[in-house]
DODRENRO-479822 format. One line per 5 residues: for each residue z, x, y of C-alpha. Coordinates in steps of 0.5 Angstrom, whole numbers, plus 500, padded with zeros to 3 digits. Layout:
BEGIN
Z/X/Y  ...
% end
This chain:
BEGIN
743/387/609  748/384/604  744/381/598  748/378/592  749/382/585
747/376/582  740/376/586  740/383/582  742/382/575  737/379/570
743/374/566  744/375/559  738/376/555  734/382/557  728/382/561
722/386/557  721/392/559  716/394/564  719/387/568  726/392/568
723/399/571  720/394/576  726/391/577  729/397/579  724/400/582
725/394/587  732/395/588  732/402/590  727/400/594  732/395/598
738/400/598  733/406/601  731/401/606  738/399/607  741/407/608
736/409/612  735/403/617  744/404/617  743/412/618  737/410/624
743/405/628  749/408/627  751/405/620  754/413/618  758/415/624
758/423/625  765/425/622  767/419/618  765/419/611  764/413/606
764/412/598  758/411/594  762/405/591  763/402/598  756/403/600
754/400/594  759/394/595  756/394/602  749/393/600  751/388/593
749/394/588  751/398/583  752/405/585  747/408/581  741/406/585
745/408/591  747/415/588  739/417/587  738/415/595  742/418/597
741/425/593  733/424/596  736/423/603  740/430/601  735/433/600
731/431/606  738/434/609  740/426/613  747/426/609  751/431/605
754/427/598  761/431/596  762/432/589  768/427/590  762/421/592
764/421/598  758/422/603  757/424/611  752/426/616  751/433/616
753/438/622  750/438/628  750/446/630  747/448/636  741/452/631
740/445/627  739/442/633  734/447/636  730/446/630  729/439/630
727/440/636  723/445/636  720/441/629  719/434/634  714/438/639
711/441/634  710/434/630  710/428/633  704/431/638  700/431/633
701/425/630  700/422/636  693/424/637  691/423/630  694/416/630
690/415/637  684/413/634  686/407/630  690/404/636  685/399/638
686/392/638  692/389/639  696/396/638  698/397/646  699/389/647
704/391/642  707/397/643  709/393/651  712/388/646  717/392/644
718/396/650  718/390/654  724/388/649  727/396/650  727/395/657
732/388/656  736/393/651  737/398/656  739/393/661  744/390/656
747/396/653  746/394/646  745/401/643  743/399/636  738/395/638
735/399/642  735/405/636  732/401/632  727/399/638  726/405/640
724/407/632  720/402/631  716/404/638  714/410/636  713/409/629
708/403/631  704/410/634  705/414/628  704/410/622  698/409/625
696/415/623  695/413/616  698/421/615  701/423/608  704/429/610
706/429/617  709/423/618  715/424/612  717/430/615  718/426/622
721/421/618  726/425/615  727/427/622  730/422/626  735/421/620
737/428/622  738/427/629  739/418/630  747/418/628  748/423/634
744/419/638  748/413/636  754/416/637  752/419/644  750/412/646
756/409/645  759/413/648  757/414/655  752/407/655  744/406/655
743/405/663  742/411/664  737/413/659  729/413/661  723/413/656
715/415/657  713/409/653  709/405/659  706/411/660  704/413/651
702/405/652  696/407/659  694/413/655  692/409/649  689/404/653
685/410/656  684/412/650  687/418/653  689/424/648  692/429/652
696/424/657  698/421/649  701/428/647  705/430/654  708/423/654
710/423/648  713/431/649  716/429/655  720/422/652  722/427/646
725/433/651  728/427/655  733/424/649  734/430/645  735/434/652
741/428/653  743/429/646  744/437/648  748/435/653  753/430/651
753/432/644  752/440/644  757/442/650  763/440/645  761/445/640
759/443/633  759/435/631  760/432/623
% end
């Protein structure tokens, strides 16, 4: 994740100014991906804040790009930034929780079935890649791959989708709930999880709408339905 400060830096003499905005569009670009893969794998630990100058040394930044990222998170409601810089992810709430949820089956159904008709070719050949690799992840005990798998099985679907609206809004959500998930999966292991994926993958092979939208309702009542348990019965996490 760590890129060198001098990779960054354009030297003494100073780049003409379009070359600068792109420059920095760039870098915000790398800390944006940086954080929210971090968020996604269980770099920002519920209950444990971090700096901006430490993410920021990290990352191999200054801090004001990791600032502006991290306020766009804020106000997706992924992290809190305290007015000392130090920055955390915010309480999980037995009503926070219940929204999510209630948002996730709402949404990411949908999604599904809009992505459905552009999953041709190679898209089910792919998506069993990744299970497959889910699969050895869930075998071995590896949580952050198995995140970071888990994520991009999904996205895989709903990228396709080619959606301009819904598809931020579920992105924003599963930076609200994957630190939680990580921690759980420290916790307790990943043997014991299940997903619905192999069957997602035969209902896209049968170009099947409705079976698509009941596996991927089931696959999110399953995680978020541990998450409760293991999280929840504790009381409010953060």
């Amino acid at each position: 994740m760590a890129v060198r400060r001098s990779a960054l830096q354009s030297g003494p003499a100073k780049a003409p100014a379009g070359q600068r905005v792109s420059s920095r569009g760039t870098t915000r670009e790398m800390v944006d991906t940086a954080v929210r893969t971090g968020l996604l794998t269980g770099r920002f630990v519920p209950g444990k804040p971090v700096t901006i100058r430490g993410l920021a040394a990290e990352i191999g930044v200054s801090p004001m790009p990791v600032r502006e990222v991290l306020q766009r998170l804020a106000a997706e409601n992924a992290l809190e930034v305290k007015p000392n810089g130090r920055v955390q992810v915010p309480d999980m709430t037995p009503a926070r929780f219940d929204e999510v949820l209630k948002a996730r089956l709402l949404l990411e159904p949908e999604l599904a079935e809009l992505a459905l008709p552009h999953l041709f070719g190679d898209a089910a050949g792919e998506l069993k890649a990744i299970d497959d690799d889910i699969d050895a992840c869930l075998h071995s005990g590896d949580a952050e791959s198995y995140m970071r798998l888990n994520h991009a099985f999904h996205f895989r679907i709903y990228r396709a989708s080619r959606s301009k609206v819904l598809l931020p809004l579920i992105d924003s959500l599963w930076l609200q709930f994957a630190p939680f998930m990580r921690t759980v999966y420290g916790r307790v292991g990943t043997a014991i999880l299940e997903d619905r994926h192999k069957e997602a993958i035969r209902a896209i092979e049968l170009n099947d709408t409705q079976a698509l939208r009941a596996a991927i309702k089931a696959d999110i009542l399953d995680g978020m339905g541990f998450l409760g348990r293991e999280i929840l019965s504790d009381g409010p996490t953060g």
